[in-house]
C-alpha positions, 0 to 999 in steps of 0.5 A: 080972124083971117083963119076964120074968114078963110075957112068961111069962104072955103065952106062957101067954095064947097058949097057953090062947086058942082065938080065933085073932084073940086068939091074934095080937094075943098073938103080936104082942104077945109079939114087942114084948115081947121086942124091946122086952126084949132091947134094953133089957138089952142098953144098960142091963143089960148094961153093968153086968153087964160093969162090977161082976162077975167074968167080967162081959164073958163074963156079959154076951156069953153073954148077947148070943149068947142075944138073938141067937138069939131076934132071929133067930127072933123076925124070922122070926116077924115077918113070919108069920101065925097059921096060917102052917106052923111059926109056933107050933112057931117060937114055942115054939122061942123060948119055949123059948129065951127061958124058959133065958135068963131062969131062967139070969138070974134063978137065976145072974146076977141075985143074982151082980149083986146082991151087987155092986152095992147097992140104990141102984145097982139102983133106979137101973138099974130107973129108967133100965131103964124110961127106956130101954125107951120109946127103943127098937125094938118089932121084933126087928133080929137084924143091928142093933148090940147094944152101946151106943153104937152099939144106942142110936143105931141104936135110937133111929132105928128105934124111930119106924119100928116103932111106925108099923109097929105102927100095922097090928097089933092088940095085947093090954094088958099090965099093968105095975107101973110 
């Protein structure tokens, strides 16, 4: 949820920023947190979601299909600038899309899991989340597995290739809880 609510005040961020300099490094930022996001979800969260509720496999590939749709945007919008035609209208869409999917999770399936589940269970998915989310890639990889083990490995290859790529990009601080 704290991924969530980063992302949202990112999103905030983008739009009450008049400096287009800034208004990239949030964009770019916004699309590392999404990517980083989508993927741990995907190794972590969702196989849990599969293992303890009912209609966890179908829970968790509605899910998938969300990601994917984001991924596909979000990679687009990777390889656009600021003032590129339809960036900001390609990156409301996914706003737009990734605010459904988290509200959908955080009102419907979050306590669902949680029910299931109890709270040792959840601190040790919010730990290995954490673990998980440093292996993983900072770009969206809409063609890339998105179940482990194949996204772990996968993953876990193209991981150091982005983050040398991000070496060329400036992005904003992100203040995290942990």
């Amino acid at each position: 949820i704290e991924d969530h609510s980063i992302i949202k005040t990112l999103w905030k961020r983008f739009n009450d920023e008049k400096d287009d300099n800034e208004r990239q490094k949030i964009a770019n930022t916004l699309i590392r947190e999404i990517s980083l996001h989508s993927a741990t979800e995907e190794i972590v969260l969702y196989p849990l979601v599969e293992k303890h509720m009912d209609d966890g496999k179908k829970f968790a590939d509605h899910n998938r299909e969300e990601h994917l749709q984001i991924k596909k945007d979000a990679y687009k919008l990777d390889t656009m600038k600021l003032h590129d035609e339809g960036y900001t209208d390609l990156m409301s869409k996914i706003m737009k899309e990734f605010d459904e999917h988290s509200t959908d999770e955080e009102e419907n399936q979050f306590p669902l899991l949680k029910e299931k589940v109890g709270s040792e269970e959840l601190q040790k998915l919010a730990a290995e989340f954490e673990k998980t989310r440093k292996m993983v890639p900072t770009r969206p990889h809409p063609f890339a597995p998105d179940q482990p083990p194949k996204e772990t490995i996968v993953g876990t290859a193209t991981a150091p290739i982005d983050k040398a790529r991000d070496e060329t990009r400036e992005f904003v601080d992100v203040n995290r809880c942990v």
